[in-house]
MIKOL-389494 format. One line per 8 residues: for each residue x, y, z of C-alpha. Coordinates in nm, 4 decimals. Layout:
X:Y:Z ~ ... .
***
This chain:
5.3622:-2.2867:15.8122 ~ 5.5849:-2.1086:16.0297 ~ 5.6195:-1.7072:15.9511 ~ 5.9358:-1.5182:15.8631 ~ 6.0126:-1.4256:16.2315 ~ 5.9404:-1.7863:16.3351 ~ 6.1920:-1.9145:16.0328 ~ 6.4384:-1.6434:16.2056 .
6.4031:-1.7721:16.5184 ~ 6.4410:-2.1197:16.3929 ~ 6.7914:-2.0604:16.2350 ~ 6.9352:-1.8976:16.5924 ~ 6.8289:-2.1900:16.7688 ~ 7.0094:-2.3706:16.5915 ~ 7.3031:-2.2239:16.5365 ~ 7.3410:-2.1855:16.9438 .
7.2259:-2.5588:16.9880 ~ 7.5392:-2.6053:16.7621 ~ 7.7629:-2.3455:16.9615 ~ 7.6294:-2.5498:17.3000 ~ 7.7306:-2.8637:17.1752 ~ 8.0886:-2.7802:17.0093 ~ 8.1616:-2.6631:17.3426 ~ 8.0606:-3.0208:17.5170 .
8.2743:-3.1688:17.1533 ~ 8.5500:-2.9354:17.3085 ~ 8.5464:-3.0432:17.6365 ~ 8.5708:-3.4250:17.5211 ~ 8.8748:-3.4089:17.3056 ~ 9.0510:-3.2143:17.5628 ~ 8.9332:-3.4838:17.8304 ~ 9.1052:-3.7431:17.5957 .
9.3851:-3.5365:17.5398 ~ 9.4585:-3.4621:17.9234 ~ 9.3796:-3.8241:18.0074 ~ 9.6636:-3.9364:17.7735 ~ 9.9128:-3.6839:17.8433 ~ 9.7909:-3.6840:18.2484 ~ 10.0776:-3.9996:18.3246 ~ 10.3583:-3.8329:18.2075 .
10.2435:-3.4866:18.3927 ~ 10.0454:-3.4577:18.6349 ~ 10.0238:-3.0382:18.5655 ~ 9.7544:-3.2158:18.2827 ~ 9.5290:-3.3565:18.5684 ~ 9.4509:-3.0136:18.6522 ~ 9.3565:-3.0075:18.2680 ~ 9.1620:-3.3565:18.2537 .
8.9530:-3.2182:18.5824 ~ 8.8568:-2.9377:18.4183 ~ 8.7626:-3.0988:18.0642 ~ 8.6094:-3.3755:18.2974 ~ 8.3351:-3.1277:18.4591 ~ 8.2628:-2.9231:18.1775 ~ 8.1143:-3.2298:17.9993 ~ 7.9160:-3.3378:18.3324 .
7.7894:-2.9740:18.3595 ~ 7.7261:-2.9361:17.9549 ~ 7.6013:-3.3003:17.9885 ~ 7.3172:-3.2343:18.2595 ~ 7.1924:-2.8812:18.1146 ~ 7.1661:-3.0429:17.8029 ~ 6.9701:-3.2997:17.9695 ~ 6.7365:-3.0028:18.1702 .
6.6871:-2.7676:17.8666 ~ 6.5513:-3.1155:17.6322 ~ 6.3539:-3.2575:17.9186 ~ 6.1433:-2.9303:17.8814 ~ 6.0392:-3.0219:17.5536 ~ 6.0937:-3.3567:17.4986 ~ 6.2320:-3.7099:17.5868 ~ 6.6393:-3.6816:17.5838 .
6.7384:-3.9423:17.2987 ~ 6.3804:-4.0270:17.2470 ~ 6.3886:-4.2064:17.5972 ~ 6.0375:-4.2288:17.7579 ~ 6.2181:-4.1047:18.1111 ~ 5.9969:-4.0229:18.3868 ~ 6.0080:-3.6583:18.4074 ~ 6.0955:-3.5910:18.0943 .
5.8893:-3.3870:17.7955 ~ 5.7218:-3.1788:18.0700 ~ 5.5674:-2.9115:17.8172 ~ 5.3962:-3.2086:17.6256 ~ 5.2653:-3.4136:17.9269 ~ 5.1734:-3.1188:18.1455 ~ 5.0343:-2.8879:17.8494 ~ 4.6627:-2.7841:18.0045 .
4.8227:-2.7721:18.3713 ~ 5.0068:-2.4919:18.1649 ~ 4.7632:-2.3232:18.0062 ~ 4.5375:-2.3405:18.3051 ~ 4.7786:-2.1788:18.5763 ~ 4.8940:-1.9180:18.2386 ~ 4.5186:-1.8186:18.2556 ~ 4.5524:-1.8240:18.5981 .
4.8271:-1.6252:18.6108 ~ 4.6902:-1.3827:18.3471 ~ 4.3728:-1.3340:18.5186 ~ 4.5067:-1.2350:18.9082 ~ 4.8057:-0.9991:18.8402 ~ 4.6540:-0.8243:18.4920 ~ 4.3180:-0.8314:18.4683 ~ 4.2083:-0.7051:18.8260 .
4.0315:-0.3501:18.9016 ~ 4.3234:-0.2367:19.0631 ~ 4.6158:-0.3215:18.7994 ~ 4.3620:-0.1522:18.4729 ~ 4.2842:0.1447:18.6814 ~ 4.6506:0.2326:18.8195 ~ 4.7878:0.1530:18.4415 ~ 4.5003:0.3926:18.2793 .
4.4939:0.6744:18.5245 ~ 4.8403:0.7626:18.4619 ~ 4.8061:0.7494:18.0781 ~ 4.6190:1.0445:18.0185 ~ 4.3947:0.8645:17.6975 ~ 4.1845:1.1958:17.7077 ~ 4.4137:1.4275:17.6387 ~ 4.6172:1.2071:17.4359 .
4.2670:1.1026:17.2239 ~ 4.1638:1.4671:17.2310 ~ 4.4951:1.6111:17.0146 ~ 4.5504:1.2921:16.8146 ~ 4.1901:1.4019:16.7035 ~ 4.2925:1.7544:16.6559 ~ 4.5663:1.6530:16.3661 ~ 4.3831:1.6627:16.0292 .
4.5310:1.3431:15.8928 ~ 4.3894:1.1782:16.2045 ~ 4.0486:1.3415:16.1857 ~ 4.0463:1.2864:15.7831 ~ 4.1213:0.9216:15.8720 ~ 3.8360:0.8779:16.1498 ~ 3.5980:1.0578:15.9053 ~ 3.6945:0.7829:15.6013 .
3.6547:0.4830:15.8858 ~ 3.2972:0.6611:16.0058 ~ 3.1800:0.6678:15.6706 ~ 3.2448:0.3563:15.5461 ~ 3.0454:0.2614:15.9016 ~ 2.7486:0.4408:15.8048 ~ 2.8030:0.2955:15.4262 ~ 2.8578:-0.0615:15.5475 .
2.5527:-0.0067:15.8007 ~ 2.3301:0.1579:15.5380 ~ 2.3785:-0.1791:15.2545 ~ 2.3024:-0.4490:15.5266 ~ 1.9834:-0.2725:15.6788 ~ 1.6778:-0.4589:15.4995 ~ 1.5239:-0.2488:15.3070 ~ 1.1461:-0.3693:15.3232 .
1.1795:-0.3662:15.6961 ~ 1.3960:0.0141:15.6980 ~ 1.0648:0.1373:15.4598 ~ 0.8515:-0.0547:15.6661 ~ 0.9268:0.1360:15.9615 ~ 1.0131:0.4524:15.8011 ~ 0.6674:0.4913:15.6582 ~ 0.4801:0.4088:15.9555 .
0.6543:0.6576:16.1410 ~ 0.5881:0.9899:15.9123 ~ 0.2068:0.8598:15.8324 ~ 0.1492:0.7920:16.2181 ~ 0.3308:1.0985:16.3557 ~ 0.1495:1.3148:16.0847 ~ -0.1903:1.1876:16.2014 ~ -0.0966:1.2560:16.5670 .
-0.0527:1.6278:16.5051 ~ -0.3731:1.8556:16.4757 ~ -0.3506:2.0699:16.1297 ~ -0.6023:2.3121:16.2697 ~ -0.3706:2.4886:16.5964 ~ -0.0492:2.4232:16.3301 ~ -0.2135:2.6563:16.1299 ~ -0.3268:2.8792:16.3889 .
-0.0009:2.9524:16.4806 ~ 0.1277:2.9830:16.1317 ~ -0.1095:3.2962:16.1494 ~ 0.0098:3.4134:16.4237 ~ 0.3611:3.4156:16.3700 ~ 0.2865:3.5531:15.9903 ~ 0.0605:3.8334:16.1389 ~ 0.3541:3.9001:16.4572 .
0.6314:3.9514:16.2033 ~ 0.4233:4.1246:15.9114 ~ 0.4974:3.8763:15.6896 ~ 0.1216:3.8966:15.5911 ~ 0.1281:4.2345:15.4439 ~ 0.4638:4.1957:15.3112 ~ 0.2890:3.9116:15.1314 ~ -0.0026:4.1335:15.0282 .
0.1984:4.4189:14.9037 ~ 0.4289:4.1583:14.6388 ~ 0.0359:4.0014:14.5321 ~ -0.0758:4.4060:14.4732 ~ 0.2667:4.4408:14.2628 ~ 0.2173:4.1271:14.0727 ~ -0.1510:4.1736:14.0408 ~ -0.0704:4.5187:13.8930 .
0.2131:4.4162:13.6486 ~ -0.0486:4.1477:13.5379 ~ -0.3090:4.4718:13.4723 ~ -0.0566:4.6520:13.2930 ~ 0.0856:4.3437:13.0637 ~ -0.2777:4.2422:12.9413 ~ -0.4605:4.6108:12.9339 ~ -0.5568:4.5132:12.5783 .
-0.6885:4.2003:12.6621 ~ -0.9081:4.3951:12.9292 ~ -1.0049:4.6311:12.7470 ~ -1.1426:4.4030:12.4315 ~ -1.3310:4.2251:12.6631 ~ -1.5010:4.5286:12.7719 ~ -1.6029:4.6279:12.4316 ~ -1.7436:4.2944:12.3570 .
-1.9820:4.2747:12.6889 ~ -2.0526:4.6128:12.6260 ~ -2.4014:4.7193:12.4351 ~ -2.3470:4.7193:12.0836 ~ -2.4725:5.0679:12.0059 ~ -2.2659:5.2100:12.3185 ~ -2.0284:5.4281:12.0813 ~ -1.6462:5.3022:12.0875 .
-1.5282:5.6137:12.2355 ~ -1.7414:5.5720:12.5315 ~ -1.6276:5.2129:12.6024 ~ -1.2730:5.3418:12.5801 ~ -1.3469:5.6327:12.8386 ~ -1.5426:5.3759:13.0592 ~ -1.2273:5.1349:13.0597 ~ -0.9780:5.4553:13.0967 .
-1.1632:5.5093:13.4324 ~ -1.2236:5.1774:13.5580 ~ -0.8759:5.0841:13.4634 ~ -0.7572:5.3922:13.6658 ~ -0.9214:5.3328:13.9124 ~ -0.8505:5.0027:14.0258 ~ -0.4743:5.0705:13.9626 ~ -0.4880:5.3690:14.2059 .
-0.6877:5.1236:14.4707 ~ -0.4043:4.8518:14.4688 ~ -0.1591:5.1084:14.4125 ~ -0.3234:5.2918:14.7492 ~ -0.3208:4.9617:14.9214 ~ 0.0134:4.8535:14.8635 ~ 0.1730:5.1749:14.9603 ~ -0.0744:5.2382:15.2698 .
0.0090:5.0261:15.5945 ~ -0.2552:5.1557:15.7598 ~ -0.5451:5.1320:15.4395 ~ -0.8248:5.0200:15.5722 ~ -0.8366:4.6984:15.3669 ~ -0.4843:4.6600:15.5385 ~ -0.6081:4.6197:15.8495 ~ -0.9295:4.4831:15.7650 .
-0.7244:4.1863:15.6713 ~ -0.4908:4.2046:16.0137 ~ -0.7964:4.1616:16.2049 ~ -0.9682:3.8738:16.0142 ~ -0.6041:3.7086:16.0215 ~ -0.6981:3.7200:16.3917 ~ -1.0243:3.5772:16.3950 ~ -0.9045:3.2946:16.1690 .
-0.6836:3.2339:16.4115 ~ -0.8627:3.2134:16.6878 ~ -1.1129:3.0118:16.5159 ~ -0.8757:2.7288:16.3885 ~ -0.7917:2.6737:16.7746 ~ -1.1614:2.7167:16.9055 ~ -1.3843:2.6086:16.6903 ~ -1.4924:2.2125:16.5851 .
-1.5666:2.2452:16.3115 ~ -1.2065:2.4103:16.2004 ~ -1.0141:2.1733:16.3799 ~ -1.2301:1.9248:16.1956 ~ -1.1895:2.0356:15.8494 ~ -0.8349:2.0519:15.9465 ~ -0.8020:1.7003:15.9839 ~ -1.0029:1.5795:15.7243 .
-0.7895:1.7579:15.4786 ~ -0.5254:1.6365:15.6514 ~ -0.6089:1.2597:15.5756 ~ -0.7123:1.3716:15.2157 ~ -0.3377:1.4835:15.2068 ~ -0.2363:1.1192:15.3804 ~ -0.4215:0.9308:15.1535 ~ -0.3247:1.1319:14.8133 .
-0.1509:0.8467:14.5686 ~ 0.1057:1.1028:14.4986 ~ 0.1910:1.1376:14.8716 ~ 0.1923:0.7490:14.9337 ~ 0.4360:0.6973:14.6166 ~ 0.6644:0.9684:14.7833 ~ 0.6338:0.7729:15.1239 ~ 0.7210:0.4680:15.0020 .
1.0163:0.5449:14.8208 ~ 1.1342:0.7704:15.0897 ~ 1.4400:0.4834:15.2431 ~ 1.5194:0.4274:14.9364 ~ 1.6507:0.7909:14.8310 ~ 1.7650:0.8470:15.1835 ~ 1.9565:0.4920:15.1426 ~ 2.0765:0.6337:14.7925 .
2.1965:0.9719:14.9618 ~ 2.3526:0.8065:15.2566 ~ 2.5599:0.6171:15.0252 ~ 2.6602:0.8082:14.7536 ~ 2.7439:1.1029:15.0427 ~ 2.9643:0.8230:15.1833 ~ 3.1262:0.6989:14.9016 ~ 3.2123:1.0667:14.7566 .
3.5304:1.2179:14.9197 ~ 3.4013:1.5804:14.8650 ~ 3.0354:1.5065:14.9968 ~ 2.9322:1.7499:15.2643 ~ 2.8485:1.4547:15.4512 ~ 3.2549:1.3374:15.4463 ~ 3.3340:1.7209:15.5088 ~ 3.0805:1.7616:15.8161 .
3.2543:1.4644:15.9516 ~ 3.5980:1.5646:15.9156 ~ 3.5080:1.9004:16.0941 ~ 3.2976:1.7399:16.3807 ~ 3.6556:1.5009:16.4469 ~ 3.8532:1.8363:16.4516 ~ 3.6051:2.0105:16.6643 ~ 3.5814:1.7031:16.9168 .
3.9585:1.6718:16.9176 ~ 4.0371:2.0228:16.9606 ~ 3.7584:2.0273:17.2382 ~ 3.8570:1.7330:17.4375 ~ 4.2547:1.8421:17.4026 ~ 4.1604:2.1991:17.5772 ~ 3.8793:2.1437:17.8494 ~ 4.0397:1.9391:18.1364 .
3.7395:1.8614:18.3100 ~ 3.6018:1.6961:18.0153 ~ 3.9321:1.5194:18.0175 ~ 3.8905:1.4069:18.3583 ~ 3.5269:1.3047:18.2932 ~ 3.6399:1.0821:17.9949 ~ 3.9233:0.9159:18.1806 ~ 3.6936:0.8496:18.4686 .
3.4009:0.7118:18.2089 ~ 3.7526:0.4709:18.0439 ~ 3.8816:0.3951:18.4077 ~ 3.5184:0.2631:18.4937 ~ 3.4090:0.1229:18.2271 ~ 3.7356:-0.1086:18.0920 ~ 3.7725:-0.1702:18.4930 ~ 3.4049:-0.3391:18.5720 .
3.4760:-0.4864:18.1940 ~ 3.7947:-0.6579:18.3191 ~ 3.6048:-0.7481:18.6472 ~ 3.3464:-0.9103:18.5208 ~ 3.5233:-1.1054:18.2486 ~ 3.8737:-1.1930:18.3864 ~ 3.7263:-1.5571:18.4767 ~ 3.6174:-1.5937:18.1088 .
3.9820:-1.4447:17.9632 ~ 4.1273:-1.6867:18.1720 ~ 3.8823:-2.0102:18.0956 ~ 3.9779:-1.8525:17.7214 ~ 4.3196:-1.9012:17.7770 ~ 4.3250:-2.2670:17.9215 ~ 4.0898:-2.3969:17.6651 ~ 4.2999:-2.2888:17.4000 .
4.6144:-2.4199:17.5136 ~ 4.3988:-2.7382:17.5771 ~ 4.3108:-2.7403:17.1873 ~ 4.6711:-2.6927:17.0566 ~ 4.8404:-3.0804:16.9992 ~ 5.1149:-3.1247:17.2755 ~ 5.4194:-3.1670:17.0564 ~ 5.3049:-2.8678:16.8443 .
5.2952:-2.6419:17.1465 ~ 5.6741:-2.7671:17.2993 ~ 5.7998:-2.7121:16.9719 ~ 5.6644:-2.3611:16.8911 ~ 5.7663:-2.2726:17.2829 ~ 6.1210:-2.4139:17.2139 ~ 6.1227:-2.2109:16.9205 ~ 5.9955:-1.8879:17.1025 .
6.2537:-1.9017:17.3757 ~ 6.4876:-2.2126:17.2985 ~ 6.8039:-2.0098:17.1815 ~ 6.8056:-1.8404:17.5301 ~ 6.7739:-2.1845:17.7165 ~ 7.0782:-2.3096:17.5136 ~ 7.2672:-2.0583:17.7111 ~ 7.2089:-2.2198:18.0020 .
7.3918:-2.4940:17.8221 ~ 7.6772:-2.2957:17.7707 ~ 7.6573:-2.1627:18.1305 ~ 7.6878:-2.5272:18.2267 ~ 7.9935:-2.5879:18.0499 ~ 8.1979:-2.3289:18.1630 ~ 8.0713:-2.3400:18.5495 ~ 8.1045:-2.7173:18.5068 .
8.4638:-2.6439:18.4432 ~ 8.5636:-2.3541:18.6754 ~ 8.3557:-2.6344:18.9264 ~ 8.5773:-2.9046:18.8275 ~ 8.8918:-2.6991:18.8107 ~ 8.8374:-2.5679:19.2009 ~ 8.7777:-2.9424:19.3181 ~ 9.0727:-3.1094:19.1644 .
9.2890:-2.8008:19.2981 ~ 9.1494:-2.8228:19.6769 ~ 9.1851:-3.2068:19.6851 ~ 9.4938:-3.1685:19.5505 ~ 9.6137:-2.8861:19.7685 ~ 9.4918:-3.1003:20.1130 ~ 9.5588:-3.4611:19.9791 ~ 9.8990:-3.3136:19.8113 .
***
């Protein structure tokens, strides 16, 4: 099935075949033509000469330009259909050819150190249409990634990595300096002081409920006023102490509870039996049904995320790409030493590629040709560059002539 640039190629060819030969046509009649009228005058010999050559010439190009491709008049001539009989010579020396003056060290690194692909790269990059487009193509990577990763394998993996690197970590010194940094920054007692106000908002909401409760542990012949002063004053009281408390950085309590912060501190790195309690909790925690369930169903919302983010135009996953394109692009187009380190990394790296593999492009190249059926390949060469050999045609004719023309004139000229 040839394509629409083949079937346009097709028609040129022949339409100057047809040119070629109405010149040769041309040449003939006027032959006859001078021959006849060549006895009366012999200014027509000049004519006949001419006519004469122009078909040898048109005659022997024709002959050249179809012994390429074929046999001339479907002749088996030695010599003759040279594309068809000598087909893998072709293809070999055009892999040869291919691999010794383009794919050498020398050739990639000359072309590529004057093209500048860093820079170039680095503000193509920088263009938002270009960064929006590397973004789409990067997540429909991740997306097409993401849906052939096997899932049992993915989960697999996943959950032996968070159960194994949980149970390499010791709770107890975690904890310890979880203290630490709580009691460095005061987050402790900032901690304390929202507990007092909760505790004494909690007071305040049920000091009914308190108060009944009093009454009813109270001795029944304890008179009702009583109970109420006794609650009054106990009531007071302990709102004053958190009150106190809360308000005092320096209450006792306060820094009663800095310094066992300390010692439990201390203890969780030092002592066995801590660090032991630590992780035995901790594999309570590992083993907890609850915690399993969430483990093993943990690739399977990342999966879901990954691909929902990817699919979505407006995720923040699409948006963080499109920014990290801009950023590299607008990077890369401003720092010229990363520019130079880039082009050196290309240089190198499509240089030992071409190295190492121009015996294979070649091999490539000669096995392919070797594959394609011989009259196939001389007719889709004839039709790739055909209509520019049929000049040659043409060329033939006319030098044929102006050949002929000089010839007949010099014998003339010394016979005459």
């Amino acid at each position: 099935m040839l394509t629409t640039d083949d079937q346009a190629r097709a028609q040129d060819l022949r339409r100057m075949k047809m040119v070629a030969t109405s010149l040769f046509v041309l040449a003939a009649i006027v032959f006859l033509v001078a021959r006849v009228l060549e006895e009366s005058n012999q200014t027509w010999g000049y004519v006949r000469a001419t006519a004469e050559a122009a078909m040898v010439g048109a005659l022997a190009d024709w002959f050249a330009v179809t012994a390429l491709f074929k046999h001339p008049l479907g002749l088996p001539i030695p010599h003759t259909a040279i594309i068809q009989k000598r087909k893998d010579e072709i293809g070999a020396s055009l892999g040869g050819f291919v691999r010794d003056n383009f794919l050498t060290r020398e050739v990639v690194t000359e072309r590529l150190q004057s093209a500048d692909l860093a820079k170039r790269l680095g503000g193509w990059l920088a263009q938002p249409a270009n960064a929006e487009t590397v973004g789409e193509q990067s997540a429909a990577v991740i997306r097409g990634v993401t849906e052939v990763l096997q899932d049992e394998v993915i989960q697999t993996g996943i959950d032996a990595v968070v159960v194994e690197r949980a149970k390499a970590v010791e709770v107890a010194p975690v904890m310890a300096r979880v203290v630490d940094a709580a009691v460095a920054g005061d987050h402790h007692q900032s901690m304390l002081e929202n507990v007092l106000t909760g505790l004494g908002g909690f007071m305040e909401e049920n000091r009914e409920t308190l108060k009944n409760r009093l009454i009813r542990e109270s001795p029944w012949w304890v008179p009702e006023p009583i109970d109420d002063a006794v609650f009054d004053k106990i009531y007071t009281a302990v709102r004053r102490f958190l009150t106190d408390i809360g308000s005092d950085r320096n209450h006792e309590m306060r820094v009663d509870i800095d310094r066992r912060a300390a010692r439990l501190a201390q203890e969780l790195r030092s002592l066995p039996e801590m660090m032991a309690r630590g992780e035995q909790l901790k594999q309570e925690f590992l083993d907890h049904p609850d915690v399993r369930a969430w483990s093993a169903t943990l690739w399977t919302r990342i999966k879901a995320g990954l691909l929902e983010a990817a699919e979505s135009p407006d995720s923040e996953l699409r948006h963080q790409l499109h920014e990290a394109v801009m950023e590299a692009g607008r990077s890369l187009d401003a720092d010229p030493e990363l520019q130079a380190k880039i082009d050196r990394w290309i240089t190198d790296s499509v240089g030992y590629v071409a190295e190492q593999f121009r015996g294979e492009v070649a091999d490539l190249i000669a096995s392919t040709v070797q594959r394609w059926d011989a009259k196939e390949t001389a007719e889709l060469l004839e039709l790739q560059v055909g209509r520019d050999l049929q000049f040659i045609r043409i060329n033939g004719t006319l030098v044929g002539g102006v050949a002929g023309l000089a010839i007949y004139t010099i014998s003339e000229f010394l016979i005459g």
